[in-house]
N, C-alpha and C positions, 0 to 999 in steps of 0.2 A: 710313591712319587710319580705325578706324571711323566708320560715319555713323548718324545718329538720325535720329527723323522729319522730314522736309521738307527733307533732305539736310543738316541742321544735324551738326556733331561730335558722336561717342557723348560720354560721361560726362566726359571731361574737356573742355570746352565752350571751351575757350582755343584750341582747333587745335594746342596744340604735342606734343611729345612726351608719354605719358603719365608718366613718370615727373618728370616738370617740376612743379615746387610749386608748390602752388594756392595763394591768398590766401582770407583765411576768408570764407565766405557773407557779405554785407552782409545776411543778416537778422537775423545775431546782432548787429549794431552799436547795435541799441535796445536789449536787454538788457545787453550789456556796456558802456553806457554808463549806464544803470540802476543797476548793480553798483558800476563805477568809483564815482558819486554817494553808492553805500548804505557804499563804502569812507572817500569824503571831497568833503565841497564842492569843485565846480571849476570853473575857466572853459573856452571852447570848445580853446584853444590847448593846457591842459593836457590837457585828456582827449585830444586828438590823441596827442601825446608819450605818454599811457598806451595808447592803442588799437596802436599800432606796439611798444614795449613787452611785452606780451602778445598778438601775433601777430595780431588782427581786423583792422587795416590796414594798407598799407602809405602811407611817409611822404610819397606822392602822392595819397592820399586828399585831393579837396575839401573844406576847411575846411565850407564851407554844409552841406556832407551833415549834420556834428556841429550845425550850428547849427538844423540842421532838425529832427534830432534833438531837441535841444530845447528847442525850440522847439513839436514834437507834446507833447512830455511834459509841457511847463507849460500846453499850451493843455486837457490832459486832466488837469489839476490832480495830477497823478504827481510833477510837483517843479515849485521853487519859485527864486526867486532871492532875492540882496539886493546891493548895491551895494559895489564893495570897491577903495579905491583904492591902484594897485600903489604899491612900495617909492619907485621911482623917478617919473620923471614921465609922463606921462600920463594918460588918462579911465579913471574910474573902469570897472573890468569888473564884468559882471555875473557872479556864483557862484554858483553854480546846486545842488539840495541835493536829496536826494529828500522828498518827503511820505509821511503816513502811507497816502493810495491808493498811493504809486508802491511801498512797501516791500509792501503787498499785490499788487499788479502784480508783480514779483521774484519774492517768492515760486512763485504761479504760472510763470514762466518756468523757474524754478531745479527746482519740480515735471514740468516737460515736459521741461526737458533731461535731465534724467534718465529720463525712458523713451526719449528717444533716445540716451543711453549705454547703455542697456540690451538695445534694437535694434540697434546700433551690434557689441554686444560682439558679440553670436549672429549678425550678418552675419560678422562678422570670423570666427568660430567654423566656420563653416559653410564658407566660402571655405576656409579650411585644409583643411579634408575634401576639401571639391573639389578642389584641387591635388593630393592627395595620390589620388585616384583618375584624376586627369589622365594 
């Protein structure tokens, strides 16, 4: 296995094989929980079940992580809640919505992800060359 600085594992930072599937960055987890919100109000539990859904977690992701989540985004007025009591019984959950900062916030993310689709492609592009001069 390759090694990186400080004898840490090269690029796949899991130590297992490298062809073993990664789980998506947790830094994309504020934006695509962003998104999920700009698609439909929801509570923490839901956006769990949509995070796993669309590959950003798997379904051992800590609940708190989502709740911290946000939890940042309402403390930075990005979104919003309102009280919503489920079908059956139980305390009302709170459903959480984006604001007009948080759809400007998106915005900006959905502009960055895309220069790192961009970078992304011409890595991938360029890898191919290299193999093929390999």
């Amino acid at each position: 296995m390759a090694k990186g600085k400080a004898g840490k594992p090269g690029p796949n930072r899991s130590g297992g094989p490298a062809n073993e599937k990664r789980s998506m960055p947790r830094r994309f987890l504020l934006p695509t929980v962003m998104l999920l919100l700009a698609e439909e109000p929801a509570h923490g539990y839901a956006l769990l079940d949509k995070l796993v859904e669309i590959g950003v977690a798997e379904k051992r992701l800590p609940l708190p992580l989502i709740y911290r989540a946000l939890l940042q985004l309402e403390s930075k007025r990005m979104a919003g809640f309102t009280f919503a009591k489920p079908g059956g019984k139980g305390p009302a959950r709170k459903v959480y919505h984006l604001t007009e900062k948080g759809w400007k916030e998106l915005a900006s993310w959905a502009e960055s992800m895309q220069d790192v689709k961009d970078f992304i492609a011409e890595f991938q592009a360029r890898y191919k060359v290299a193999l093929e001069l390999k």
